[in-house]
C-alpha positions in Angstrom: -13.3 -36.4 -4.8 -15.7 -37.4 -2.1 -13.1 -36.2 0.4 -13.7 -32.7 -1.2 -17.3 -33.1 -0.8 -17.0 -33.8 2.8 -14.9 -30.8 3.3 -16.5 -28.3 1.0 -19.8 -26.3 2.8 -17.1 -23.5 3.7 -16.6 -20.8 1.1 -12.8 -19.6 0.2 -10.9 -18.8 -2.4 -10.8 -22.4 -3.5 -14.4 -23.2 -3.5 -17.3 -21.6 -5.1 -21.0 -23.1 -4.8 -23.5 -23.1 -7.9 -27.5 -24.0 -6.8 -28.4 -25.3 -10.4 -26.1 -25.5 -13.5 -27.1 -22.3 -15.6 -27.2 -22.7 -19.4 -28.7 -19.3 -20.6 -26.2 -17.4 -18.1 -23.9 -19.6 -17.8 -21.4 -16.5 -17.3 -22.4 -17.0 -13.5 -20.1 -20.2 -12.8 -17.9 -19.8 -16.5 -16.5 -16.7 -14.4 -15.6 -19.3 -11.2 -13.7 -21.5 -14.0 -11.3 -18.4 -15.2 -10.5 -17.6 -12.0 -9.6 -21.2 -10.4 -7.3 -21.5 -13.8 -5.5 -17.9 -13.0 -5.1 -18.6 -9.8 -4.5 -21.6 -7.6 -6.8 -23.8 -8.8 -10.4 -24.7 -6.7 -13.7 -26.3 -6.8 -17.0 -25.7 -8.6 -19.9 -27.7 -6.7 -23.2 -27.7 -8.4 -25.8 -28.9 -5.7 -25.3 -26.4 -3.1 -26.7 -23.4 -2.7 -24.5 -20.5 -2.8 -26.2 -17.8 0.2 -26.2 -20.4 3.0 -24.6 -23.4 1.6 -27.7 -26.1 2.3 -27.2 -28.8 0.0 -30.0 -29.1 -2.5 -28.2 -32.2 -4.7 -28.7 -32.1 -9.0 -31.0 -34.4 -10.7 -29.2 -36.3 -14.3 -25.8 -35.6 -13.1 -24.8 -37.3 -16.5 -26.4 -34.5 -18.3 -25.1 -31.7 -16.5 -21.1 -32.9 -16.2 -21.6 -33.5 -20.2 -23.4 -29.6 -21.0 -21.0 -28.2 -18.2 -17.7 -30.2 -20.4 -19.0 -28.4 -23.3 -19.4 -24.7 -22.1 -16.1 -25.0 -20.1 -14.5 -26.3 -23.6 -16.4 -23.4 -25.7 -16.0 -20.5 -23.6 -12.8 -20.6 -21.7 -9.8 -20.0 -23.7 -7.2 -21.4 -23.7 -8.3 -24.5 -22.1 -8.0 -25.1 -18.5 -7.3 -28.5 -16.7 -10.4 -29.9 -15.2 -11.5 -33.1 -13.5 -15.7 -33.2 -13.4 -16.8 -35.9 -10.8 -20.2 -36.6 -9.1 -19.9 -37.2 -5.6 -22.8 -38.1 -2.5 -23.1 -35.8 0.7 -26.2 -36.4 2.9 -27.4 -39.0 0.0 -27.5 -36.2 -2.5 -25.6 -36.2 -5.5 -23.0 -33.2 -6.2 -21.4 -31.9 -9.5 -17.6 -31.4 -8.7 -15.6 -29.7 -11.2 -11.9 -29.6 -9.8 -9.9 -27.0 -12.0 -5.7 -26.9 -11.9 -3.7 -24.2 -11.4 -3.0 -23.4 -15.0 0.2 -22.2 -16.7 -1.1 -20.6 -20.2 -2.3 -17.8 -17.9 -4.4 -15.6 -18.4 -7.9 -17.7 -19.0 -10.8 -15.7 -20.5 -14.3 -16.5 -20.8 -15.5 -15.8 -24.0 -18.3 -14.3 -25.2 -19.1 -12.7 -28.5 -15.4 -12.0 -29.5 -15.1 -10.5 -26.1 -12.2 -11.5 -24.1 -12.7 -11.7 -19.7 -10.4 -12.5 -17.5 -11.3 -13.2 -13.9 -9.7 -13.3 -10.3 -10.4 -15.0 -7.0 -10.4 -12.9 -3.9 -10.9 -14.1 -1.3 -14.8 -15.5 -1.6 -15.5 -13.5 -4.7 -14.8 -13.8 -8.2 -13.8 -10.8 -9.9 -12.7 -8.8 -13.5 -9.0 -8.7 -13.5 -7.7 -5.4 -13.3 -5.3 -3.8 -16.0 -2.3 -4.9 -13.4 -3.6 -8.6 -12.5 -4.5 -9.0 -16.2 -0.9 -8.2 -17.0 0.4 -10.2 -14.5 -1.0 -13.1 -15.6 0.1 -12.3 -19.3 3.8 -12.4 -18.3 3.1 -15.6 -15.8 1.8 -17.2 -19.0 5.1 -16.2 -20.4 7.1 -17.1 -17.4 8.0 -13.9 -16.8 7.7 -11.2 -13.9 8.1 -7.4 -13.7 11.5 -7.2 -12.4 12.4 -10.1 -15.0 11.4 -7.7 -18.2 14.2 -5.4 -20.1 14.3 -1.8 -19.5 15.0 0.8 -21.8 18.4 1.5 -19.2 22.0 0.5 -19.9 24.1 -0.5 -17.3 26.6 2.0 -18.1 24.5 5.1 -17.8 23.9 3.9 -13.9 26.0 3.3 -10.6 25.2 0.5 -7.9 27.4 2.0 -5.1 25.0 1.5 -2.1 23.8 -2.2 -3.8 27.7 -3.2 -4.0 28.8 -2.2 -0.5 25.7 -3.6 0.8 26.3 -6.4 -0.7 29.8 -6.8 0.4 29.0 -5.2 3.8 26.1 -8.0 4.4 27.9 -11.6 2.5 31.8 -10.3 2.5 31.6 -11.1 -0.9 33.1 -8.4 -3.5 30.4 -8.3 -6.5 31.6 -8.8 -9.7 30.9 -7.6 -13.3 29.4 -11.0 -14.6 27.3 -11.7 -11.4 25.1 -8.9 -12.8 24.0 -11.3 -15.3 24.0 -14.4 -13.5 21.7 -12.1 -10.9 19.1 -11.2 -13.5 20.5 -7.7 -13.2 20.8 -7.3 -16.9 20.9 -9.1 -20.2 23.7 -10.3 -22.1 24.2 -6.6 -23.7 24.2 -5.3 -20.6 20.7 -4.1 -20.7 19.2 -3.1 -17.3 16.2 -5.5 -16.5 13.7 -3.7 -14.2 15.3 -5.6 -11.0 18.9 -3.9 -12.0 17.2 -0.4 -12.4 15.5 -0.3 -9.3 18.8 -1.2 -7.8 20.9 1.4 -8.9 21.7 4.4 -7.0 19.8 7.1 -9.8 16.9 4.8 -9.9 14.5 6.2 -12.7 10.9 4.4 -11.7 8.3 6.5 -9.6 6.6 3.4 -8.4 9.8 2.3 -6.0 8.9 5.5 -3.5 7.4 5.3 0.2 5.8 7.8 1.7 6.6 7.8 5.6 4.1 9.8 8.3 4.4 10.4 11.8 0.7 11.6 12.9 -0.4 14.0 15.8 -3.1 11.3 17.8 -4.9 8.5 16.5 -6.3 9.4 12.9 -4.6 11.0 9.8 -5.3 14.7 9.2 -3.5 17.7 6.8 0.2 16.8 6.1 0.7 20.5 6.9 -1.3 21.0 10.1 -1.2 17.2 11.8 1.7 15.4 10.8 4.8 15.6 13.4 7.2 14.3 10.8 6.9 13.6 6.9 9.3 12.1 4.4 9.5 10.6 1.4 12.1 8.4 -0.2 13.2 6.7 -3.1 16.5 5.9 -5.6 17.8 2.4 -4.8 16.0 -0.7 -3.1 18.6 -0.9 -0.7 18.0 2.8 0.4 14.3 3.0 0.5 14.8 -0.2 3.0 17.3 1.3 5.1 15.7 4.8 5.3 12.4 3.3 6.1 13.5 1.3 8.9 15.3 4.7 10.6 11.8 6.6 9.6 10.1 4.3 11.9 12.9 4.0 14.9 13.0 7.5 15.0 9.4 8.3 15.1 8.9 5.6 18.1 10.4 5.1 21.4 12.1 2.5 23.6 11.0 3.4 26.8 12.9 1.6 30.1 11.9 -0.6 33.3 14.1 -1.3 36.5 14.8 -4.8 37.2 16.6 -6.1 40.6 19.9 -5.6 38.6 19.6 -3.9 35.7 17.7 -2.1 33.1 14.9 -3.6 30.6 14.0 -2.5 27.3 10.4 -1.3 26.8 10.3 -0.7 22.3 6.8 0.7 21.2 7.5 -1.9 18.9 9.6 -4.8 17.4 12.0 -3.4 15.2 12.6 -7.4 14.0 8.5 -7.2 13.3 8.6 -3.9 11.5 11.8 -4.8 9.0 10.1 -8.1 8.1 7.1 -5.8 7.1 8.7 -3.5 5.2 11.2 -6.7 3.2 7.5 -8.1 2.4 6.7 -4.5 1.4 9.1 -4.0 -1.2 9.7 -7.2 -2.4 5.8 -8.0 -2.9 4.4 -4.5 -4.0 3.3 -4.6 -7.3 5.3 -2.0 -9.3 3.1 -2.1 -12.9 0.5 0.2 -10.6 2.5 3.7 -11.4 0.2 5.8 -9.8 0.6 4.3 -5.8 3.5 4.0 -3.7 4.1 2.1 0.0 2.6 3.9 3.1 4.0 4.0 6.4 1.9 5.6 9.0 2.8 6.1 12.5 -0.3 6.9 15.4 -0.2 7.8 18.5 -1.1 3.8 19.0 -0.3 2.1 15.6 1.9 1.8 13.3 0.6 0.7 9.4 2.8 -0.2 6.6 0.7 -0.5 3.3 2.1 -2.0 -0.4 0.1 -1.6 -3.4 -0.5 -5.3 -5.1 -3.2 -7.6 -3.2 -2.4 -10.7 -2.2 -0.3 -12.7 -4.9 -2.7 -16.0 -4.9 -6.0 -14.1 -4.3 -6.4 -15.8 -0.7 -7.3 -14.0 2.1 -5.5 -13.8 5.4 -8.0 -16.0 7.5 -7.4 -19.1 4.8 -3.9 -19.6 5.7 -2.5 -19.6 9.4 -0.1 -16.9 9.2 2.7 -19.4 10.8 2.4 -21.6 7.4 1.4 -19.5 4.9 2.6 -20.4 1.4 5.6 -18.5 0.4 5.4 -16.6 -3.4 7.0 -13.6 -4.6 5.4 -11.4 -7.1 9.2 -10.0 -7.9 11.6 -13.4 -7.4 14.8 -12.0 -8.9 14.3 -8.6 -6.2 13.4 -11.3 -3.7 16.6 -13.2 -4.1 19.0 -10.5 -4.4 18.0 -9.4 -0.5 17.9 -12.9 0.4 21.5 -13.0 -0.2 21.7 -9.8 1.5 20.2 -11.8 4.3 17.6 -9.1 4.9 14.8 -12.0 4.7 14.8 -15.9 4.5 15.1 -18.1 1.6 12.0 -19.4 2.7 8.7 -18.7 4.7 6.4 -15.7 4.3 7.9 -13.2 7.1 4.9 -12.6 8.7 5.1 -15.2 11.6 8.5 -13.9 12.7 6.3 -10.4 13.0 4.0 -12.1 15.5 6.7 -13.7 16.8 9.0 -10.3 17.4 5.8 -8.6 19.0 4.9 -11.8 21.1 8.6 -11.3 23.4 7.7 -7.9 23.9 7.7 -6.8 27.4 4.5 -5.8 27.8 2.9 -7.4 25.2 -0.8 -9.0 25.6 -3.6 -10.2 23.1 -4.8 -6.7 22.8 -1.5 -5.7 20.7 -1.9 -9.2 18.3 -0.5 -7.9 14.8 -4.0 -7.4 12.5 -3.7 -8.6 8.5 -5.9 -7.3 6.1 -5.6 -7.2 2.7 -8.1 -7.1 -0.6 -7.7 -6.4 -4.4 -5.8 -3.2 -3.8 -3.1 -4.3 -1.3 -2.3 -5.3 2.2 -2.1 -3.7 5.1 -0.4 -5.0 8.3 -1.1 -3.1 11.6 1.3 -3.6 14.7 -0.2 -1.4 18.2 1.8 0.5 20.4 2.5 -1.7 23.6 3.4 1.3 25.4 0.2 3.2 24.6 -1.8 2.0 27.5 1.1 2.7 30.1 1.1 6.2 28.9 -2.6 6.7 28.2 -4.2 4.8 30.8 -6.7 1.9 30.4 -9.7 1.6 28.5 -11.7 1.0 31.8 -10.7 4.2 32.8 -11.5 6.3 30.4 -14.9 5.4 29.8 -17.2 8.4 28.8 -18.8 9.9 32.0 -17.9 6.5 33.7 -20.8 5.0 31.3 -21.1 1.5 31.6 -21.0 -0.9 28.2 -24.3 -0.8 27.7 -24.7 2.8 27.7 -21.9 3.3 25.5 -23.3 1.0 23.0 -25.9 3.1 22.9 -24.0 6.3 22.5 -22.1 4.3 19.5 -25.4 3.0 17.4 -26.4 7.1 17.8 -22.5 7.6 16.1 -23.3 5.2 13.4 -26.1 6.4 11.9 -23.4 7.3 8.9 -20.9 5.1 7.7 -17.7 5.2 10.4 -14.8 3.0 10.3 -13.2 0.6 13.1 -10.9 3.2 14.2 -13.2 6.1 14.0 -15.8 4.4 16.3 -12.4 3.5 18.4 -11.2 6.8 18.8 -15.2 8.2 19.9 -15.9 5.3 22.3 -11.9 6.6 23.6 -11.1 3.6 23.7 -7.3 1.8 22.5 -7.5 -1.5 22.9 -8.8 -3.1 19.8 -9.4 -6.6 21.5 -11.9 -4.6 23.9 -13.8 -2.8 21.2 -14.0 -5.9 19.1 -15.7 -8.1 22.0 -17.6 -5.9 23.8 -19.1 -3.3 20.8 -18.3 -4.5 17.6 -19.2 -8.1 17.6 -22.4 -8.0 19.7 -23.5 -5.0 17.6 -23.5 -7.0 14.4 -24.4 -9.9 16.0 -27.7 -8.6 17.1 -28.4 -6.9 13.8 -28.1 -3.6 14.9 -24.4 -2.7 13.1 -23.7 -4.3 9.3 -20.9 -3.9 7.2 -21.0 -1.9 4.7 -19.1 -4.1 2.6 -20.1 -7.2 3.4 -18.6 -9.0 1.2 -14.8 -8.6 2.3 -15.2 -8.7 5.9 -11.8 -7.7 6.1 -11.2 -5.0 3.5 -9.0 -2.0 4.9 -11.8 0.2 3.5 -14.5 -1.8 5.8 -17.1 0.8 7.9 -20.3 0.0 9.8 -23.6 1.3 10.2 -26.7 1.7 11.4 -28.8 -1.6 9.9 -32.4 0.2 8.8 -34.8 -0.5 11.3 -33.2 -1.9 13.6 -33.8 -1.3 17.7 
């Protein structure tokens, strides 16, 4: 434990900080406890403070690991795993309570018959939603969405796309008992939710994606500003395959002579862009009826956005993208197009995107792949590496010719309501992201002037900036 200690005075989803062990409230850090068990486990230190993490140590450490034992075992239910150690940093003494990743999820805090579940995002501990809460019900259970029975038999349904596919992608001929063996249906031939959302008259409205090519750089009326718009559904298989030729039709491979031939110039990877959408599909949570996946297409992006936060609760900047741990909300969907050899047994997909968009010609760090994701979903941005060649540079299409400074002051004026990173962007005319991050963005909030206006998820797709009151 005192390597923890040592490595602990940086906040993540792992780790939570408590000043003082609260008794009266002792929902405060209870909360922390839930979470850790329903997720992937963490850390509760009591001795630190929790705004700027400036150790403060706990007097009768014996007294607080025993009344901290006894709320944890009286108020979370069922009971979690915990190890409660005191460990020394800077010669103070710390209150470490380790919790595991628990099984027998979900784990409430309790409270007056009242039943809580909480999650870990990120930094913050949070109310499960109606989704994660059932989530962690049928996790508890061992189960998954697209492990549950439908109300579907087999024989009301074809699987003609799934089957050629299939044979088309393995050259193996399915079978009618590798339906079962699959996790395609039960033993009375009961669709589970995997085998419905594989057939070719797939019932379920949460399967669809909605695909948009827009006129410039922000979204506008479907009617009046979208160049193309479609929207698919039916089989897995299908929505895959029609996504991928939304997006190669709605981009362009541009070409550059060479001494003796011909190069390719893509907008973007396609290699980067399928991995996206295999993550898509295979990670969207489809309990949330009411959303479907977005693909949106700019002038100098292209977004593809699934419904269903990340599955541990982490947050991109906690796990290098190149060894990011590999979990599927859906397994049995997530196998099935493994053996289509649409994605890898193994590894999460998304450093093959950064990969595919690193060899393009053309490509530097101002067209870097962005990640984002909170409670909601992820998004995964890849630019246009052609957008510059068309449009010019940023340094030449400067306001007036205003210099930086100037500009920065034009932008404050722009922010005195709420505007997001693209909409300050898009008025500064600028494209490359790299440039507005390092020479607006970042000194802005760095001198005070810009702050978030949710500031606690930095890196929430819903972020905006403004004017801080009074500053100069």
């Amino acid at each position: 434990m005192q390597n923890i200690a040592v490595n602990i005075l940086s906040e993540s989803t792992q780790i939570a900080y408590k000043e003082t062990l609260e008794t009266k409230k002792a929902k405060s850090w209870l909360k922390s406890i839930s979470a850790f068990a329903n997720g992937v486990g963490g850390t509760l230190v009591f001795g630190v403070r929790d705004t700027d993490h400036h150790i403060v140590g706990v007097d009768n450490t014996q007294e607080v690991v025993t009344k901290i034992s006894e709320l944890i075992q009286a108020r979370i239910k069922p009971q979690p795993q915990v190890e409660i150690q005191v460990s020394v940093l800077e010669g103070k003494q710390l209150v470490l309570v380790k919790v595991n990743s628990g099984q027998a999820t979900p784990y409430y805090y309790v409270q007056d018959n009242t039943h809580t579940a909480f999650v870990r995002l990120g930094d913050e501990t949070l109310t499960a939603t109606e989704q994660q809460l059932t989530e962690l019900i049928l996790r508890g259970k061992n189960e998954t969405f697209d492990s549950l029975i439908s109300n579907y038999k087999k024989s009301d349904f074809s699987f003609t796309l799934f089957e050629a596919t299939f044979r088309e992608r393995t050259g193996t001929r399915i079978v009618a008992t590798d339906y079962l063996s699959f996790g395609l249906v039960n033993e009375k031939q009961v669709l589970t939710n995997a085998g419905v959302l594989f057939t070719d008259q797939c019932p379920f409205r949460q399967n669809r994606v909605f695909c948009t090519r827009w006129n410039g750089l922000e979204k506008g009326s479907i009617f009046d500003d979208a160049l193309d718009d479609k929207e698919f559904s039916g089989s897995l298989v299908f929505i895959l395959n029609s996504a991928k030729e939304f997006i190669k039709s709605n981009t362009k491979i541009r070409w550059a002579k060479s001494a003796d031939s011909r190069i390719e110039k893509p907008d973007y990877a396609e290699r980067a862009y399928f991995e996206i959408l295999v993550n898509a599909i295979i990670h969207r949570n489809y309990f949330d009826l009411g959303s479907e996946i977005h693909i949106d297409i700019y002038d100098n992006r292209l977004t593809i956005w699934p419904p269903g936060g990340m599955i541990n609760g982490r947050v991109f900047e906690e796990q290098p993208i190149f060894r990011m741990e590999s979990q599927r909300r859906n397994p049995i969907i997530a196998d099935l197009f493994q053996r289509m050899k649409f994605m890898e047994r193994r590894g999460s997909g998304f450093g093959k995107v950064i990969d595919a968009t690193l060899s393009l010609p053309g490509y530097t760090d101002n067209f870097m792949p962005e990640f984002e994701a909170d409670e909601n979903g992820f998004r995964v941005t890849l630019w246009n590496v052609n957008y510059s060649t068309d449009q010019g540079t940023d340094q030449d299409t400067d306001q007036d010719n205003l210099n930086v400074a100037e500009r920065r002051l034009l932008l404050i004026d722009f922010c005195k309501i709420p505007r997001s990173r693209l909409e300050m962007m898009e008025f500064l005319q600028l494209k490359h992201n790299q440039t507005f991050r390092d020479n607006y963005l970042k000194p802005l909030l760095e001198k005070g002037i810009l702050k978030m206006t949710l500031p606690d998820k930095p890196n929430s797709m819903y972020q905006k900036y403004v004017v801080k009151e009074g500053a100069k």
